[in-house]
N, C-alpha and C positions, 0 to 999 in steps of 0.2 A: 043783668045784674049791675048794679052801681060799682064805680068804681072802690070806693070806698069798702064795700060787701066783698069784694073780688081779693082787696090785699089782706082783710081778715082770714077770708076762705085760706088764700096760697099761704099765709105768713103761720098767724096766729101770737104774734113775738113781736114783728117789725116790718118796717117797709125794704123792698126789695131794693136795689143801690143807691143806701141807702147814705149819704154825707158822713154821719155820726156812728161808728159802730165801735163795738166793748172796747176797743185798746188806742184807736187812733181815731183823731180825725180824717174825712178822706177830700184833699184841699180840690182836687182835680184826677181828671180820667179821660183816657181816649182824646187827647186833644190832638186835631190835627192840620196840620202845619202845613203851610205850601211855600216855595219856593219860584224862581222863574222855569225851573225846571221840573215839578210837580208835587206831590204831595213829599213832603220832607224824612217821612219813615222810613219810604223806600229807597232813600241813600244809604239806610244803615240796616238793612234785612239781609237772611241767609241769601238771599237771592242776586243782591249786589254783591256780596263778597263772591257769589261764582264767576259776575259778570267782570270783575277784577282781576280776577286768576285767570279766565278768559281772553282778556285786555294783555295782559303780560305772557302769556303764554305765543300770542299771536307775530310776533315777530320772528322768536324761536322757529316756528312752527315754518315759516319762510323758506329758513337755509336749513330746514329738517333735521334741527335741537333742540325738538321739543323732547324734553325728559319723560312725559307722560304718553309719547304717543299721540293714536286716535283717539283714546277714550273723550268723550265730552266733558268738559268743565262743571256740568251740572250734575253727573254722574261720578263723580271721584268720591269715596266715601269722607269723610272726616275721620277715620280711624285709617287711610291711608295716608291723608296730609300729615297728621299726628306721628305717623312712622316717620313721616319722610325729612322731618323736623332733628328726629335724633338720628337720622341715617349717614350713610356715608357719599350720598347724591349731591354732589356741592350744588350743581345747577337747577335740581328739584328744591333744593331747599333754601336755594336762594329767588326761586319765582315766588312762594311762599310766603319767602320773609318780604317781596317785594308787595305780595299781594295786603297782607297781615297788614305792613304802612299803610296802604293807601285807603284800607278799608278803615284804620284806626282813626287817621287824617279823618273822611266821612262822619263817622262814628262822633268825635268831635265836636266836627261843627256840630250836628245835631244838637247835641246835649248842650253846646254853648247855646243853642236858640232856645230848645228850652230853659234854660237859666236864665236869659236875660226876660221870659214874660213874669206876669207878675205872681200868676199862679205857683210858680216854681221859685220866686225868690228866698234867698236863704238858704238855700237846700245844702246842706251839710255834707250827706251822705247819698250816693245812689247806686242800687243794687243791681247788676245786670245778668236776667235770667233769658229763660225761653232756649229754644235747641242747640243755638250758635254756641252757649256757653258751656256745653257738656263737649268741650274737645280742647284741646293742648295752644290749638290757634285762636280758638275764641280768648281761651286764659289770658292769651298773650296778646289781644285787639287790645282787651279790655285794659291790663296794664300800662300799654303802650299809650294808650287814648288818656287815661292819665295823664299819666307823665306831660302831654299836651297838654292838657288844660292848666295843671299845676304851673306849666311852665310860663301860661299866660296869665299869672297870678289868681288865676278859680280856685277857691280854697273849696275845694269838693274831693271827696274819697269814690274812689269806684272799687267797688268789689263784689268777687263774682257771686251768684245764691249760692247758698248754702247746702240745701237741699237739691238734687238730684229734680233736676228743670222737670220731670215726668211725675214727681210726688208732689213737689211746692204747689201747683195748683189744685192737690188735694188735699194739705196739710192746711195752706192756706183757709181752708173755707171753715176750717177749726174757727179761725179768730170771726166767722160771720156770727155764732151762734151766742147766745146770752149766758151768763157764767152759773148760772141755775141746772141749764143740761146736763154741765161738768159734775156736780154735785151726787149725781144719781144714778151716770152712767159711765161707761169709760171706752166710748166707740160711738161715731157718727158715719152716715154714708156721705161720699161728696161723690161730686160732677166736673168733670172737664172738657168741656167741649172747644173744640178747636174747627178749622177748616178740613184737615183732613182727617182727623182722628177723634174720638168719642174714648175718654175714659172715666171708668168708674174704679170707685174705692172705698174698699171699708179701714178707717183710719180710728186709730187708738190713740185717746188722749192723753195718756201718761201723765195725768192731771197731779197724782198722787204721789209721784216724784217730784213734778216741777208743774206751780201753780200758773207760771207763766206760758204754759204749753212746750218749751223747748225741749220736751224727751217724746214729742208726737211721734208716732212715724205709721206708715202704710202697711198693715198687717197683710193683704189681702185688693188685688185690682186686677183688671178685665179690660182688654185695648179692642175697639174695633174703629178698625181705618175704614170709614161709611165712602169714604172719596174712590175706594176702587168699586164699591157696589151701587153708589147713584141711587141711592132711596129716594121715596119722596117725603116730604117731609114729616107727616101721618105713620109711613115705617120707622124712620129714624127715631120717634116717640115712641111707638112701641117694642123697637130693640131695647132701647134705652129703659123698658121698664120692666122687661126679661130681665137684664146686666143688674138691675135694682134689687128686684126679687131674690138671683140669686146668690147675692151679697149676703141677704137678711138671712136666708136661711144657712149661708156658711157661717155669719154669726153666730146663730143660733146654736149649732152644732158644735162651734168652737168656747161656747160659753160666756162671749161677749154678752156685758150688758148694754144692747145696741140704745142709744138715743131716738125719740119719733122726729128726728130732724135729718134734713137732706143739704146740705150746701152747692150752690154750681154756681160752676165761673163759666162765664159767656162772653165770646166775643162782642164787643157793641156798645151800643150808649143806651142801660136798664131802666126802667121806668120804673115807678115807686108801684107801682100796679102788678110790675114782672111784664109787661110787653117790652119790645125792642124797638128803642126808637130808630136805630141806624146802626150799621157798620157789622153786620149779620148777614153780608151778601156772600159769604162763604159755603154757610150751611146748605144742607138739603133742604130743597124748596124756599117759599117766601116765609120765614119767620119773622119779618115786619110788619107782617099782615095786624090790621086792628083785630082781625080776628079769632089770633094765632095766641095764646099764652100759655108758654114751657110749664110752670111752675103747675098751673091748672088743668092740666092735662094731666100732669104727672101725682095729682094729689087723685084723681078719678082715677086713674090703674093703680097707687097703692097710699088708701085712703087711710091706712091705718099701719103704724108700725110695733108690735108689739099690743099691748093693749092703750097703747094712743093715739090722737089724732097725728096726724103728719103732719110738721110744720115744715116747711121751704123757706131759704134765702137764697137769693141770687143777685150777683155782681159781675159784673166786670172781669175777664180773666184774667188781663195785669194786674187790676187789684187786686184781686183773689191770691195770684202768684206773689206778689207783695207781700201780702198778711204774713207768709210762710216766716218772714221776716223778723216780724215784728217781737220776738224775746230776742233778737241778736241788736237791736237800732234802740236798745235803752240808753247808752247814751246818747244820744242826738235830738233832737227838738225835733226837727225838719228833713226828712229824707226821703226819696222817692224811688220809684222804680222803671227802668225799661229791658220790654223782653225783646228780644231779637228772633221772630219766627220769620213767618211769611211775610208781615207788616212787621213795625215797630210800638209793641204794647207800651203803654206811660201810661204811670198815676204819681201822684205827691202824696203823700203825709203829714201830720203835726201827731204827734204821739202825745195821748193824753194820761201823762204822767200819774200814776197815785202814791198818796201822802197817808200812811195810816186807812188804807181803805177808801181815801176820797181822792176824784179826781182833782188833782193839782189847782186846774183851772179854777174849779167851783170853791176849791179852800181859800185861794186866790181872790175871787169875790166875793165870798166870806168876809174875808179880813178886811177888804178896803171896803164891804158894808160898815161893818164895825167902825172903824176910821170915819167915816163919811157920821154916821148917827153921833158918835164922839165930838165932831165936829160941831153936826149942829146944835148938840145938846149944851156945849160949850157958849156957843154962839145964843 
């Protein structure tokens, strides 16, 4: 099948990660950064910030004060740091507050490298999601990492998502679908796929409140962590179209009028096609494969939603976690996103403003048509 035949088939609507979609532009994605010391994400992922607490815990641990014991640094829940923040542990909550610096310092720089490329210039505002941010110490990286940058005169805002880091990537995939959906239904399914965890969701538009999606939320979702079962990658597609199935038919039952659209956010760099051209080495099996495509597979196990064809988009999961954003970044021109999981997710945005119905942009050259024909007719 030609290419071209194949984004029809998966879409039907548009192309899969896709630059231009209903509310923003998407300036950049997944870019990845190196340093003399390796890829630049992994300065500021969950997984530095243990080896930080790790790093500060190790001298204590010497003259045998350490406050946490044996336990391992990668094994401390985030809901016991979170305690140990309002406790009365001065020395736990001072490795903490040591750890929280040095990861915010990290955190930092990053976001100053991304600033200074060009993709990222201007950037106003940026969002920081992903699992780090659903706890009391991420709040407080994030604040603090501010406060740095501000203090090196980056007029940049940081603040944390809005959304609950485990819904945003399915609320997100709201903003993938074309504003005709909204019109007739008031329920989409999305997709979240991750390194360790597959989720699904049946997500309510609350269009009919607020046009700009900001009353979305998650009616209804299904977690499997595929990382302790080791699928291959043929299972992991056919779980994933069980989890689908049984969305539609708890729709059904609940009276949703479901949309024939699916949204999924993926790790990686998406091809307009819906293959993966890179950064998908997480998943079960090779889904870089040329001869692997999520979207087309998953339109063969359920061809039809309702009495219509299935349409699919797919992007990028920072992007996707982005979108969740995008009614709360009206005012801003330029803002972007990084999520804090296993890696470091990054996207940018330009928000494409509308004016009476039109985007901003195109009223914009409009007018300096206009202007321009004035001109010559003058001339």
């Amino acid at each position: 099948m030609a290419t071209d035949e194949l984004v029809k088939t998966t879409t039907g609507i548009a192309t899969h990660g896709a630059a231009r979609l209903p509310s923003v532009d998407v300036d950049s994605f997944n870019i990845e950064m190196k340093d003399e010391e390796g890829f630049l994400g992994d300065r500021a992922s969950k997984g530095a910030f243990r080896e930080i607490l790790e790093r500060w815990r190790k001298p204590l641990r010497k003259s045998g004060e350490d406050p946490f014991g044996k336990e391992p640094s990668d094994e401390i829940s985030k809901k016991t740091l979170d305690a140990i923040l309002v406790g009365d542990d001065v020395e736990a909550w001072a490795v903490v507050h040591s750890a929280i610096e040095d990861f915010a310092q990290e955190l930092a720089y990053v976001t100053r490298r991304f600033l200074k490329t060009k993709a990222w210039a201007k950037t106003e505002c940026i969002v920081v999601g992903g699992g780090f941010r659903d706890s009391r110490l991420g709040e407080l990286a994030i604040a603090r990492t501010e406060i740095i940058l501000k203090a090196e005169d980056f007029k940049v805002d940081l603040v944390p998502i809005q959304h609950h880091p485990d819904q945003a990537g399915l609320i997100g995939a709201l903003h993938l679908a074309p504003s005709w959906i909204f019109e007739a239904h008031d329920s989409i399914l999305a997709v979240d796929i991750g390194g360790t965890n597959i989720r699904c969701g049946l997500v309510e538009t609350g269009w009919k409140k607020a046009k700009d999606l900001s009353k979305a939320r998650v009616v209804n979702s299904e977690l499997w962590r595929h990382a302790d079962d080791e699928p291959t990658r043929e299972g992991a597609v056919k779980r994933l179209i069980k989890m689908l199935k049984g969305l539609i038919t708890e729709a059904e039952k609940e009276g949703f009028k479901l949309a024939p659209f699916i949204g999924i956010a993926c790790p990686g760099v998406i091809n307009e096609d819906g293959s993966i051209e890179k950064g998908a080495q997480n998943l079960p099996g090779n889904w870089e494969s040329s001869k692997f495509n999520l979207p087309a597979s998953l339109i063969e196990g359920i061809p039809v939603i309702g009495e219509h064809d299935t349409a699919i988009l797919m992007h990028n999961d920072g992007v996707v976690q982005g979108l969740s954003e995008v009614p709360f970044m009206q005012d801003f021109d330029r803002w972007g996103v990084l999520t804090i999981g296993t890696g470091l997710g990054n996207a940018r945005f330009t928000n494409r403003h509308k004016d009476n119905g039109k985007d901003r942009d195109s009223t914009e050259n409009g007018k300096k048509k206009g202007k321009d024909n004035n001109k010559n007719g003058k001339e």
